[in-house]
C-alpha positions in Angstrom: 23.1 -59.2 50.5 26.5 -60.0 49.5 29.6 -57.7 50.3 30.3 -56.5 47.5 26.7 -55.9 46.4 26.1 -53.8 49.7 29.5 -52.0 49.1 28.6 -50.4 45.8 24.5 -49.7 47.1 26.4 -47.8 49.7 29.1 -46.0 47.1 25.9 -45.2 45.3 24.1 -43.5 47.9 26.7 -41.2 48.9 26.0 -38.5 46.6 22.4 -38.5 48.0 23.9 -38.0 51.3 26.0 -35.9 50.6 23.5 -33.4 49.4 21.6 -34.0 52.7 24.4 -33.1 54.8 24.5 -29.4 52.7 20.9 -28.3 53.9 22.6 -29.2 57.5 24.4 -27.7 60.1 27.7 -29.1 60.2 28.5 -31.1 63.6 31.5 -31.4 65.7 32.8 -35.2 66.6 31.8 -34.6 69.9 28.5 -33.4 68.7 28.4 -36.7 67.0 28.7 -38.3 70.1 32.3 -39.5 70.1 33.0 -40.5 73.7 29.3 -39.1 74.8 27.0 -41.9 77.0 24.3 -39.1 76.6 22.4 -40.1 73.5 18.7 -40.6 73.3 16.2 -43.2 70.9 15.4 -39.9 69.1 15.2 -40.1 64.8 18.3 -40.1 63.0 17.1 -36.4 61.9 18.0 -34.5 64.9 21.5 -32.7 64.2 23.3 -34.7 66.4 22.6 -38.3 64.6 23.5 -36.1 60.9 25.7 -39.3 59.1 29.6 -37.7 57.9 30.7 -38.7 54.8 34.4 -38.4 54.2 37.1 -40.3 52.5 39.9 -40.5 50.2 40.9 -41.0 46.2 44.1 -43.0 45.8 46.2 -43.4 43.1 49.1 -45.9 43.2 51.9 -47.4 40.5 54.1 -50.2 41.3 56.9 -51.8 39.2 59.1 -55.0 39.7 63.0 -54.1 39.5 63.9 -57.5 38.0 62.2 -60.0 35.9 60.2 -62.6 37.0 60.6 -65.8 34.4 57.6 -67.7 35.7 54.8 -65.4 35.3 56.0 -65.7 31.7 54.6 -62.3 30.3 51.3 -63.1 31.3 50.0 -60.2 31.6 51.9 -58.2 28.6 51.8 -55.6 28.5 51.7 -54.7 32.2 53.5 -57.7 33.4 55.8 -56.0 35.2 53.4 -54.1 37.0 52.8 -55.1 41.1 50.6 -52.7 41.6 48.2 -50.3 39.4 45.1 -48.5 41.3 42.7 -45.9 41.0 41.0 -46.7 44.5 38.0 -44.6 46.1 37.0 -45.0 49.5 33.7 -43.6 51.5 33.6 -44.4 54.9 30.8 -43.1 57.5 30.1 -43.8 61.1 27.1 -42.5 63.3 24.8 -43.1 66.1 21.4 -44.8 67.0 20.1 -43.5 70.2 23.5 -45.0 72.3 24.4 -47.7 69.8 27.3 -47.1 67.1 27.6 -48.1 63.2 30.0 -47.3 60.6 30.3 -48.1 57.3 34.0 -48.3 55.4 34.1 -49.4 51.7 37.0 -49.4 48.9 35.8 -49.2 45.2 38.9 -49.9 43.1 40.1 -50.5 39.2 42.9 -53.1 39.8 45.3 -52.3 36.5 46.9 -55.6 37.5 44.3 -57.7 37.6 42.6 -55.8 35.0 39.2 -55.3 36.3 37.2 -53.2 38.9 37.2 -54.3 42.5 35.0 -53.7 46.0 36.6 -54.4 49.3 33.5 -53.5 52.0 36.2 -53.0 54.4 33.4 -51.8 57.8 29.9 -52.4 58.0 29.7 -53.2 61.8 26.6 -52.1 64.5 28.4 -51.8 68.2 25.6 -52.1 71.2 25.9 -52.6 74.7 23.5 -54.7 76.5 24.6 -54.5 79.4 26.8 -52.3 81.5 30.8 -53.0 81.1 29.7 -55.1 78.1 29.9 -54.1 73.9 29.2 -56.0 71.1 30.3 -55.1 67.7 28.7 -57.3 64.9 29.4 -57.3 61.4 32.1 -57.2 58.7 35.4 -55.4 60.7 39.1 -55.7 60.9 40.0 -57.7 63.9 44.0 -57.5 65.7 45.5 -58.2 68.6 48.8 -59.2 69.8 52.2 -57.5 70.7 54.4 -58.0 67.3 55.5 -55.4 65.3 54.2 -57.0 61.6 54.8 -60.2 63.2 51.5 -62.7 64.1 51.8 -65.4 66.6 48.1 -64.9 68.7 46.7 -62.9 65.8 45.1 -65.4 63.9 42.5 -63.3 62.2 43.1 -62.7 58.0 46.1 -61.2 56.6 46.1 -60.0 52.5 49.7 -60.6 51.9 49.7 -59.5 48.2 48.4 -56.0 49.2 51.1 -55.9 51.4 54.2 -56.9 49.1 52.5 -54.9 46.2 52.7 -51.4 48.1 49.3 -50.6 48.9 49.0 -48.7 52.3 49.7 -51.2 55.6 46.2 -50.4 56.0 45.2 -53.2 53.9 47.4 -55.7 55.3 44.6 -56.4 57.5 41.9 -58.0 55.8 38.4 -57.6 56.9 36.1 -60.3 58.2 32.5 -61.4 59.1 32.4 -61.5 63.0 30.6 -60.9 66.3 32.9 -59.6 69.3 31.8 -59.5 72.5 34.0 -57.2 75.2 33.3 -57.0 78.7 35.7 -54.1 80.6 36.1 -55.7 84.3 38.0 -53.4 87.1 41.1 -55.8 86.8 40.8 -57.5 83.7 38.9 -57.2 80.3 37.5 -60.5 78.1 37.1 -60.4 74.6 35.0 -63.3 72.4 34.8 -63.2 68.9 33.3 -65.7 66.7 33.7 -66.1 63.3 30.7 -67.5 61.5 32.2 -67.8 57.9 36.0 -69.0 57.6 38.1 -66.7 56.0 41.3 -67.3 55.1 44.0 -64.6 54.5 44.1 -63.3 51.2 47.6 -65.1 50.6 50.1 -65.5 47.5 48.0 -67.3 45.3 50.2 -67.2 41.9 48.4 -64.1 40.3 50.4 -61.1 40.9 53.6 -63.0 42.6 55.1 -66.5 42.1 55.7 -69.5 44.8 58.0 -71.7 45.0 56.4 -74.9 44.4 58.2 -78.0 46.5 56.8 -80.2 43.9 58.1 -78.6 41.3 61.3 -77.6 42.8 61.0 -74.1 41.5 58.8 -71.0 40.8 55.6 -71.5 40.0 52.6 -68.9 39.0 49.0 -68.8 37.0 47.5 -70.6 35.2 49.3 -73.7 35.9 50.8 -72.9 39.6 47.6 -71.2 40.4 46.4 -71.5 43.8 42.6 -71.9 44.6 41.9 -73.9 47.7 38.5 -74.8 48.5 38.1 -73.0 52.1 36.1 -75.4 55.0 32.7 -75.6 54.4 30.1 -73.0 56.1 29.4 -74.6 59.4 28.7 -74.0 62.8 31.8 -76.4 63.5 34.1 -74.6 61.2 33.2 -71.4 62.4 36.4 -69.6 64.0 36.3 -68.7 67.9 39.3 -66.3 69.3 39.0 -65.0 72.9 41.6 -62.9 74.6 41.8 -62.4 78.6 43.8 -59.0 79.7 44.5 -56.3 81.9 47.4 -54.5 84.1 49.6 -55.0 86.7 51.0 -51.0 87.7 52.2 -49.7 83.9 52.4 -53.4 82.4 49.9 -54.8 80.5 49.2 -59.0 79.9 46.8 -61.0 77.6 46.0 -64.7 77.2 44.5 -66.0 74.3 42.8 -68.6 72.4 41.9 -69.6 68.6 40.2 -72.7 67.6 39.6 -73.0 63.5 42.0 -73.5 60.9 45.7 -73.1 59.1 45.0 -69.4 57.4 47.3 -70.7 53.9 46.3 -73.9 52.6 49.7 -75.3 53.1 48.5 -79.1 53.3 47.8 -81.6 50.5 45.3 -83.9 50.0 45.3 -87.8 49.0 44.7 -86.0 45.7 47.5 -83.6 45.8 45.4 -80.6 46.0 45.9 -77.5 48.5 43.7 -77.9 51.7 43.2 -75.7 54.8 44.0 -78.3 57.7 42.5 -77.2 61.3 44.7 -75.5 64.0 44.5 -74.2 67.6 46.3 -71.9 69.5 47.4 -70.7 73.3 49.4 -67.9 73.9 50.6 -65.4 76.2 51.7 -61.6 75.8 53.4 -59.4 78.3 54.4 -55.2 77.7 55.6 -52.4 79.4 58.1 -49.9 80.5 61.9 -51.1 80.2 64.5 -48.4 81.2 63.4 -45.4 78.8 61.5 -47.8 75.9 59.3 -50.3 75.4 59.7 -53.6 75.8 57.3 -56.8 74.5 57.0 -60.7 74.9 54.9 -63.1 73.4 54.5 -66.6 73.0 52.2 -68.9 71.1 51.9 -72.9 70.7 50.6 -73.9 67.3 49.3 -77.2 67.7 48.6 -78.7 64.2 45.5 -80.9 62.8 49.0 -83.3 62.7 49.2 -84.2 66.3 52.7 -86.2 66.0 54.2 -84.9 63.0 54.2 -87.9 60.6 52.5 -86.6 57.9 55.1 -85.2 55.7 51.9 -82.6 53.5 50.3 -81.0 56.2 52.3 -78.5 58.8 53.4 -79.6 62.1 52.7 -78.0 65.1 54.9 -75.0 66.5 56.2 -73.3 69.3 56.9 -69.2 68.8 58.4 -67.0 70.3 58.8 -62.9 70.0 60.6 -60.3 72.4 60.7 -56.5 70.9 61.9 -53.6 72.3 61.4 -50.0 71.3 62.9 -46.4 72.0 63.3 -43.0 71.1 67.0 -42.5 70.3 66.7 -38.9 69.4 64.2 -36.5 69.1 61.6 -37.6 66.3 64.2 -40.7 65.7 62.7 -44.1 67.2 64.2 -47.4 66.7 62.6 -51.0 67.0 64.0 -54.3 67.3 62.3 -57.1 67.4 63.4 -61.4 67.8 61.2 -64.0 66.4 61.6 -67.8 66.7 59.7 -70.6 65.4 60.3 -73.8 66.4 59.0 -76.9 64.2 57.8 -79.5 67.1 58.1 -83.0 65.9 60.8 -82.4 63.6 62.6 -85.9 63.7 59.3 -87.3 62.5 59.2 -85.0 60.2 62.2 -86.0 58.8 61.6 -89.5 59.1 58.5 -89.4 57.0 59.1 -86.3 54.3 60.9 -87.4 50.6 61.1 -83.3 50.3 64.7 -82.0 50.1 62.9 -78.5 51.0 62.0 -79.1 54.5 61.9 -76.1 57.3 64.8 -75.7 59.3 63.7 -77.1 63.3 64.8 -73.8 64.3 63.5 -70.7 62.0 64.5 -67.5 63.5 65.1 -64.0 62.0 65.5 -60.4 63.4 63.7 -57.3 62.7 64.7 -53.6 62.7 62.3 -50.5 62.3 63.9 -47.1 62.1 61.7 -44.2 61.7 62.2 -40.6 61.6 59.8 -37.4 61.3 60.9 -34.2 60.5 59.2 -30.6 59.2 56.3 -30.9 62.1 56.1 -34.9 61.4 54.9 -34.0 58.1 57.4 -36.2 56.6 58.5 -39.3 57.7 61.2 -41.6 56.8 61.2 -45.1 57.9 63.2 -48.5 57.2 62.3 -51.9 58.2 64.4 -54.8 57.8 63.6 -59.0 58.3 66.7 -61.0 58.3 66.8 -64.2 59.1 70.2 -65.9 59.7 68.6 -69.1 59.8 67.1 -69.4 56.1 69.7 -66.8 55.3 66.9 -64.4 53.6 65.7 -60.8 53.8 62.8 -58.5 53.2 63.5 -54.8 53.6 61.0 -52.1 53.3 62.1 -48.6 52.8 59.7 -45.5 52.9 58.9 -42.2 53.2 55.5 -40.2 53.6 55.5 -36.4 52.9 51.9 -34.5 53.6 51.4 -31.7 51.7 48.6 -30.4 53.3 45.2 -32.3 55.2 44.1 -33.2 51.8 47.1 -34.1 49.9 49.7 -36.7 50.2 52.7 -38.8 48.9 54.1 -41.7 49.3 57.1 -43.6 48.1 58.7 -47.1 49.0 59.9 -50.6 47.8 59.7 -53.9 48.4 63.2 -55.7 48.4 63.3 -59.3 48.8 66.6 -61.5 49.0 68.2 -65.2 49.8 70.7 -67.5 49.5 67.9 -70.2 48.7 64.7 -70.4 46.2 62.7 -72.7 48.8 62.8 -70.0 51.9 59.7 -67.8 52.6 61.8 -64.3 51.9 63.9 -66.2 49.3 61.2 -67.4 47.2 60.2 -63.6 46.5 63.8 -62.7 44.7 62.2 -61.6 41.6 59.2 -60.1 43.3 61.4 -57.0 44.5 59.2 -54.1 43.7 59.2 -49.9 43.7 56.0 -48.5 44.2 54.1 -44.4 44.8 50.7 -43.4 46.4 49.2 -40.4 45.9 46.0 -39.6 48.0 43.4 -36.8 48.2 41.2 -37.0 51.5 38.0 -35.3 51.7 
C-alpha cells in the first residue's frame, strides 16, 4: 500500500478509535509501557496495549516581503504567499507483547500549491531479537550528527522548502523508508540503517521559491525552471546504507560514520543537460562534551564525489568539511550558540581548468552561525535568533522567532525568513526575494 494511501486509511480510522478508547479506562504512559521490559504476548484488548490517539490542528500564513520577478505571478492571486496550511496530524504509538509501533501522519490543504496533501510522517514496528539489539523498520525520521542545522554525516532527507516557508523545524526532517538495526555494547553502540528506496530531500525545486540557474545566469522558477529529476532507479545497488559507531570516554561522547548512495540534490547534468542525482560516499568523525561551563562540538566529514578527480565541470566535486560549535548559558534562561563551518572544494584547480561557468564555488566556502535563545514567563515564551553569515560568499540567512503557549492546548508562533547577498549565484544570495514573514497557530489534543 502506498504512503499516502495508508496515511488517509489511518486518518480515517481514528474516529473509530477514538470511540473505543471512551468505553476504556484511560492509561498512564508508563501503564503503556514506556520504559517497561515487562510486557507479555497477551491481545491488544487488555488495558495496558489500549492504542492513544492524540495530535494537533495547525493553521499557518506566510507572506514574501518583496517581489519575486521570476515566479512571474504564477500563482495570482496568492503568489505572494510562501506558506498557506490547514494541517491535521494524528499520531499513535503502542505495544505488541515487548515490541513497539507508532503511527505519525499529516493530512494537509497546501493553499500554495493549491491542493490537499498527506505526509505519513511514522509508520515504524521496533523489535528486539536479541538482547542489546533493536530494530526499527518502516517509514521514520532518521538524524544524527553534532551540527546545529548544519549536515556533514547526516545524509538522510532534508525538505528545504518546508523549512524556508515557515512550517515548524519539525518538518525539516523528511521521513524515509528504512530498517535500522542498533546494538547497545558496554563501551560502544553500532547503528545500520539501510535504505531500500532512494529518497532524495525534498529540495528547491522551482514551485514555491526560485534558483538561480548557472545556465541561465539568473533566477529561474516553474514551468520553465522547473526541477524534476528522475531519482536512481529501485535497486538493491542504489539502495542507501549509513552506519554510525559511538560511545563515551568519561563525559565526552564520539561517533564514526559511514554513507554509501547518492548526492541528495540533483546538482549534476547529463550529456543531455538534464538534472541527475550522481553517487556519493562519506567518512566522518564527531567528537562532544563539556568545555569550561558549555558545550563544545567537532565534526568532520569527507565527501568523496562520483567525480573522483574533479574534471567534470556538471557534476560536484568531492569535499572536505569541517564544523566546531560551542554552546552556553550566558544568563539564566539566555543561552547562546556559535557555530564554524567550512567546506572545502577538493580538486578545485581542475575544476577551474575544465568549467566555462563564471559561477563557480569559492575553494574555500565558510560561514558562521549564531543562535540566541531566550525563555521567559515559566519558558512559556521563547524568543530566539539565528543567524548564517558567510564572509566567504558574502551572504546571510537570519531567522528570527518567537513561541508563546497559551496553555497545553493552545499555541503561537511567529517568525521570518530573511535572506541576503552581495551575489545572485551564492546559496543564501540566490534567495533575496524569497525573504518571507510567516504565523502558526496550533491546537493539540
Amino acid at each position: 500500500m502506498k504512503p499516502t494511501v495508508l496515511m488517509i486509511a489511518l486518518l480515517a480510522a481514528a474516529p473509530v478509535v477514538a470511540a473505543q478508547q471512551e468505553t476504556s479506562p484511560a492509561a498512564s504512559d508508563s501503564e503503556q509501557g514506556w520504559g517497561n521490559d515487562s510486557w507479555s504476548d497477551d491481545s491488544w484488548a487488555e488495558p495496558k496495549n489500549t492504542r492513544n490517539w492524540h495530535g494537533f490542528i495547525e493553521g499557518g500564513l506566510g507572506n514574501r516581503l518583496s517581489y519575486d520577478p521570476a515566479l512571474n505571478d504564477r500563482f495570482a492571486p496568492v503568489d505572494d504567499a510562501t506558506l498557506a496550511d490547514l494541517r491535521l496530524r494524528l499520531e499513535t504509538t503502542g505495544y505488541v507483547g515487548n515490541d513497539r509501533y507508532t503511527l505519525k501522519a499529516d493530512l494537509y490543504a497546501d493553499g500554495v500549491d493549491q491542493g490537499l496533501r498527506g505526509d505519513l510522517r511514522e509508520a515504524s514496528y521496533t523489535l528486539t531479537p536479541i538482547d542489546r539489539t533493536d530494530l526499527k523498520l518502516g517509514q521514520q525520521v532518521l538524524t544524527w550528527g553534532t551540527g546545529d542545522l548544519l549536515f556533514l554525516n547526516d545524509l538522510f532527507p532534508k525538505d528545504w522548502q518546508s523549512f524556508f516557508s515557515g512550517r515548524d523545524t519539525e518538518y525539516l526532517k523528511a521521513p524515509v523508508l528504512a530498517a535500522k538495526a542498533s546494538y547497545y555494547g558496554e563501551s560502544a553502540s553500532l547503528d545500520l540503517v539501510w535504505m531500500p528506496d532512494y529518497t532524495s530531500d525534498r529540495y528547491i525545486n522551482g514551485e514555491r521559491f526560485s534558483w538561480f540557474s548557472p545556465q541561465a545566469g539568473q533566477n529561474v522558477a516553474a514551468p520553465v525552471g522547473r526541477i524534476d529529476a528522475d531519482e536512481p532507479a529501485n535497486s538493491f545497488n542504489n539502495g542507501e546504507f549509513a552506519a554510525r559507531l559511538s560511545g563515551s570516554v568519561d563525559s565526552t561522547e564520539w561517533a564514526l560514520y559511514g554513507y554509501r548512495g547518492f548526492q541528495k540534490q540533483p546538482n549534476a547534468l547529463d550529456s543531455s543537460g538534464n538534472p541527475v542525482f550522481t553517487r556519493l560516499n562519506v567518512l566522518g568523525a564527531s567528537v562532544r562534551g563539556n568545555l569550561g561551563s558549555g558545550l563544545a562540538n567537532a565534526e568532520v566529514a569527507l565527501h568523496l564525489a562520483e567525480d573522483s578527480d574533479g574534471s567534470d565541470p556538471y557534476k560536484p566535486n568531492s569535499q572536505f568539511r569541517l564544523l566546531l560549535g560551542y554552546e552556553r548559558e550566558m544568563l539564566p534562561k539566555l543561552t547562546l550558540g556559535l557555530q564554524y563551518y567550512l567546506e572545502q572544494t577538493l580538486d578545485y584547480d581542475a575544476l577551474v581548468a575544465a568549467s566555462p561557468s563564471p559561477y563557480n564555488p569559492e575553494e574555500y566556502r565558510y560561514l558562521y552561525t549564531t543562535r540566541l535563545s531566550y525563555r521567559m514567563w515559566q519558558d512559556n515564551l521563547v524568543w530566539s535568533m539565528f543567524v548564517f553569515y558567510s564572509p566567504s560568499d558574502d551572504d546571510h540567512y537570519v531567522r528570527p522567532s518567537v513561541n508563546y503557549r497559551y496553555s497545553d492546548t493552545l499555541s503561537f508562533d511567529l517568525g521570518a525568513n530573511i535572506f541576503g547577498g552581495e551575489k545572485s549565484h551564492t546559496f543564501f544570495g540566490q534567495f533575496d526575494n524569497a525573504s518571507n514573514i510567516y504565523g502558526r497557530v496550533r491546537y493539540a489534543f
